[in-house]
C-alpha positions in Angstrom: -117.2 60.0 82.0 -114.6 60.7 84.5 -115.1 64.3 86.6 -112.0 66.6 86.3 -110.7 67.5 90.2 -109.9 71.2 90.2 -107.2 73.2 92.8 -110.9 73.6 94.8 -111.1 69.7 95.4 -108.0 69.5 96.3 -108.0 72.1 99.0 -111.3 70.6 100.7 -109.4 67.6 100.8 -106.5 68.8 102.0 -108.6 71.0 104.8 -110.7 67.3 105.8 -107.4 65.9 106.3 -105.4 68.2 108.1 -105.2 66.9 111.3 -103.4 63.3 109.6 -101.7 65.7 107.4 -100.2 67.6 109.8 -99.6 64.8 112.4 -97.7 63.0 109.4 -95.4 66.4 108.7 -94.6 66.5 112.6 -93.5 62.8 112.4 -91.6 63.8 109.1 -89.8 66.5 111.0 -89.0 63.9 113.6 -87.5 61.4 111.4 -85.4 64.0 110.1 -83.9 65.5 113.3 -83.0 61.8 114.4 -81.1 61.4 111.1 -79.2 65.0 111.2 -78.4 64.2 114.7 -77.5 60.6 114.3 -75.5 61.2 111.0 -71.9 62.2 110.8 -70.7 65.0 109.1 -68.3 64.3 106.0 -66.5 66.8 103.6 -66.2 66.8 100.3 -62.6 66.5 98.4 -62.2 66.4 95.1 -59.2 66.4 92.7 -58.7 66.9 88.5 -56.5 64.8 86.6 -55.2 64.7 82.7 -52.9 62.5 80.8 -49.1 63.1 81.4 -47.4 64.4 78.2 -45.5 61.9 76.2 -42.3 62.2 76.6 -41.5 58.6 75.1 -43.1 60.2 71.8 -39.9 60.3 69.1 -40.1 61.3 65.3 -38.1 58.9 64.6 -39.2 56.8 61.5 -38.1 53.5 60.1 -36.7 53.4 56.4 -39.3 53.3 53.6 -38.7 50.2 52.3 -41.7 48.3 52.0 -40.2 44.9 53.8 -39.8 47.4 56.3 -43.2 47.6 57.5 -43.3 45.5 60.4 -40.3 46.8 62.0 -41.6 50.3 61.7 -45.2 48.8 63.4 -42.6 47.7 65.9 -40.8 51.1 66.6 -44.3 52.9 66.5 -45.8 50.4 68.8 -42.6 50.3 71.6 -43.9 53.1 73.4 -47.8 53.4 74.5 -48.7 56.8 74.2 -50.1 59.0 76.9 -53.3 58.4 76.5 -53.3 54.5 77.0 -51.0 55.0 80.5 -54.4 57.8 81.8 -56.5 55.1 80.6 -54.7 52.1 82.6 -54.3 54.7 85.2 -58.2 55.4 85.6 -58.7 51.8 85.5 -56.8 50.4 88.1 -56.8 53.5 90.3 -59.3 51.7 92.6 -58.4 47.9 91.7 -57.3 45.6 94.3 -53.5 46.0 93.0 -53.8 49.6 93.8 -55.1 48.5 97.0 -52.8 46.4 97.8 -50.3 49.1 98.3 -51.6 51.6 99.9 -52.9 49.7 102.7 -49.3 49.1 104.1 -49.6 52.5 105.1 -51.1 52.6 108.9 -53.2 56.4 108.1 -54.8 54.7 105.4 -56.6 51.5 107.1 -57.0 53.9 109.9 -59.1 56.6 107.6 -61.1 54.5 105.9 -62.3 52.3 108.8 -63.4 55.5 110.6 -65.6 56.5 107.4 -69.1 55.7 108.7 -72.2 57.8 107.6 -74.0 57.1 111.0 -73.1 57.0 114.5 -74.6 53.2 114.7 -73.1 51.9 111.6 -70.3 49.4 112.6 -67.0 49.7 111.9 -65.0 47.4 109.4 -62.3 45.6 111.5 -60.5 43.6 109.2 -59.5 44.9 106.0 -58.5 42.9 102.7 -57.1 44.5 99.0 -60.2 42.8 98.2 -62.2 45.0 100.4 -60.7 48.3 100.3 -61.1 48.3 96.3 -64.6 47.3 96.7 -64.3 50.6 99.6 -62.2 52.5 97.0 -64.9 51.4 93.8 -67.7 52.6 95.9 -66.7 56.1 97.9 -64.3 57.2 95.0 -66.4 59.0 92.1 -64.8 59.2 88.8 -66.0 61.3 86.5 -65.4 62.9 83.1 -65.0 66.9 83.0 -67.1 67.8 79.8 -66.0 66.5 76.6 -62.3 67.0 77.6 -59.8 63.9 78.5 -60.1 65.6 82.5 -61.2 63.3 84.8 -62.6 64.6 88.1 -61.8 62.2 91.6 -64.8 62.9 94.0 -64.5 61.3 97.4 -66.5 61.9 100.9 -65.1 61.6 104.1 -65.7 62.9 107.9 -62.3 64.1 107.8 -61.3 66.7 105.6 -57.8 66.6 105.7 -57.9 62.2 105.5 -60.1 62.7 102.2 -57.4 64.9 101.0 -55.1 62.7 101.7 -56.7 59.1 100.5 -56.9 61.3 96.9 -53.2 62.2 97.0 -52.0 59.0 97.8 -54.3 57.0 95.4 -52.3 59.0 92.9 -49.1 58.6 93.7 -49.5 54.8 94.3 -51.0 54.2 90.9 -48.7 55.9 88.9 -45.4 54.5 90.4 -46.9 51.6 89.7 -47.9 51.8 86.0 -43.9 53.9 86.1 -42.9 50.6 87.3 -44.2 47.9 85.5 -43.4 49.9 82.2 -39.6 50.2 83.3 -39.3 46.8 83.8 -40.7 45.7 80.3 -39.0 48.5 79.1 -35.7 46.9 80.3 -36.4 43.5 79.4 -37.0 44.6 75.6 -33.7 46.6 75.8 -31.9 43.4 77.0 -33.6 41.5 74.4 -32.9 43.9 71.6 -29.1 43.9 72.2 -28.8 40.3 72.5 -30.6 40.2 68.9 -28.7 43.6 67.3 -25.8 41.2 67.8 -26.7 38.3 65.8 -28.5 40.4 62.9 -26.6 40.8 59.3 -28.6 43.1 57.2 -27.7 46.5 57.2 -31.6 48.0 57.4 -32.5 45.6 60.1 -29.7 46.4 62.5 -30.4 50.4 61.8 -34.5 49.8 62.9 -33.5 47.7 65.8 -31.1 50.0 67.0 -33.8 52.5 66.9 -36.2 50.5 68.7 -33.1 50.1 71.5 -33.0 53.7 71.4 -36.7 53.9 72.0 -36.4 51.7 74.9 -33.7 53.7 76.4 -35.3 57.0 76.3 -38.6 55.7 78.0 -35.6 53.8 80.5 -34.7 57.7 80.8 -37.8 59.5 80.9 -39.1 57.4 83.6 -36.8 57.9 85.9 -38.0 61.6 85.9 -39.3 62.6 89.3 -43.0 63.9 87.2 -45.9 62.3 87.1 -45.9 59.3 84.4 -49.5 58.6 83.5 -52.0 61.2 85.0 -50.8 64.7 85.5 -52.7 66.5 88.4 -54.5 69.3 86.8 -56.0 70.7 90.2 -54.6 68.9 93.6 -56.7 67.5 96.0 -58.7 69.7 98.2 -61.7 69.5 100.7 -64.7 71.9 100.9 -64.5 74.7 103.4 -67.5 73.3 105.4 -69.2 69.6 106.1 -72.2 69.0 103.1 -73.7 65.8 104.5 -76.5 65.6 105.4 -77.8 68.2 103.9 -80.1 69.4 106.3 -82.4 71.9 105.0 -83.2 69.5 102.1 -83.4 66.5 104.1 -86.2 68.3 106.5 -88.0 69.3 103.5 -88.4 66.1 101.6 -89.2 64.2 104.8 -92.0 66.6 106.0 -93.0 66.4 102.5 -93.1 62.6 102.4 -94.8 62.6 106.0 -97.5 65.2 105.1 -98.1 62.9 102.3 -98.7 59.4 103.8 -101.1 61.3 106.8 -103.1 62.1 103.6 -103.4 58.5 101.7 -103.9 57.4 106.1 -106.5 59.7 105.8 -108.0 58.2 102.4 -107.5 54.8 102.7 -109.6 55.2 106.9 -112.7 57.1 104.6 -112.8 54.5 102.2 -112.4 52.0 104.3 
């Protein structure tokens, strides 16, 4: 039968062991202070983000005859909505394309090569798209904003206004260049449709494919639109008014804690030992 240990054991314990529990807390406390004053201080920035409206979105529909259908798939189809542009835009906002072109710009290699937690943690010298998405992939947090379609960029840095910044440009890069790649499809189905408008016969065809030319020339039009194209910014970027890491108060607590703890089990394992 195994003997229940009440609050009273644990305190004559605890009271035996004081002098390893104590000894551990001080070492705790010690360990601490050489982390606050060997770590960095960053800030945190953070920026909200939805899905640009559609502007390619047309009520515009095909004739209702039934050979029609595919044509009308076609016109409905033409133009990706909103949501699939946020979608591409969240999942290539820290891909190695994205990467790629942001680290032409000189503030940018310079930022994130000074973003070290610790005064002894080397810096990185050389810097690949590879490696600043894998950077980008780990420091950027991306997360959803309740059960909405917001998405919430989280990123740390040492330097307030550079964490601000990395967020701002991240944007801007990734959606000129989902802007871009659908202008140039757009304008290769445009110059496609026109060269087949001219060679079609039947009345109903020529009508849908001169809607889907249409189509093609309003999102030729809506692109060009200095707004953004796939992820409106909801909140812009912005850092918090003062450092968070490391948290110090917390990070003396749980190390005292965990130091007050292993002079204990010391303790035990030296009695039954």
């Amino acid at each position: 039968m195994t003997e229940t240990i009440t609050l009273s054991d644990i305190m004559r314990a605890a009271r035996h062991a004081k002098k390893h529990i104590l000894i551990g807390a001080l070492l705790g406390a010690i360990a601490a202070c050489i982390v606050i004053i060997t770590a960095i201080p960053a800030t945190r920035a953070t920026m909200l983000l939805a899905p640009a409206e559609n502007l390619n979105h047309t009520n515009k529909s095909a004739p209702d005859d039934k050979n029609m259908a595919i044509l009308r798939l076609l016109a409905s189809a033409s133009g990706s909505s909103s949501s699939v542009y946020f979608e591409q835009f969240i999942t290539t906002l820290t891909g190695p394309s994205t990467a790629r072109i942001i680290m032409s710009d000189p503030k940018i290699i310079d930022g994130i090569t000074k973003d070290v937690r610790f005064s002894f943690t080397p810096h990185v010298t050389s810097w690949t798209p590879e490696k600043i998405s894998a950077y980008l992939k780990k420091q950027v947090k991306i997360s959803a904003v309740g059960v909405t379609p917001i998405k919430k960029l989280e990123y740390w840095h040492p330097s307030p206004d550079f964490a601000v910044y990395l967020l701002s440009r991240l944007h801007s890069a990734t959606d000129q260049k989902i802007r871009a790649a659908k202008q140039i499809s757009a304008q290769e189905r445009k110059d496609h449709l026109k060269a087949q408008i001219s060679t079609i016969q039947q009345t109903d065809h020529k009508r849908v494919m001169g809607d889907l030319l249409q189509e093609q020339e309003r999102i030729l039009m809506f692109s060009a639109i200095n707004q953004p194209f796939s992820a409106n910014i909801i909140e812009p970027a912005s850092a918090h008014y003062k450092p968070q890491w490391p948290p110090r108060a917390m990070l003396i607590l749980i190390c005292i804690a965990i130091g007050a703890m292993t002079g204990y089990g010391v303790h035990s394992l030296r009695r039954t030992s």
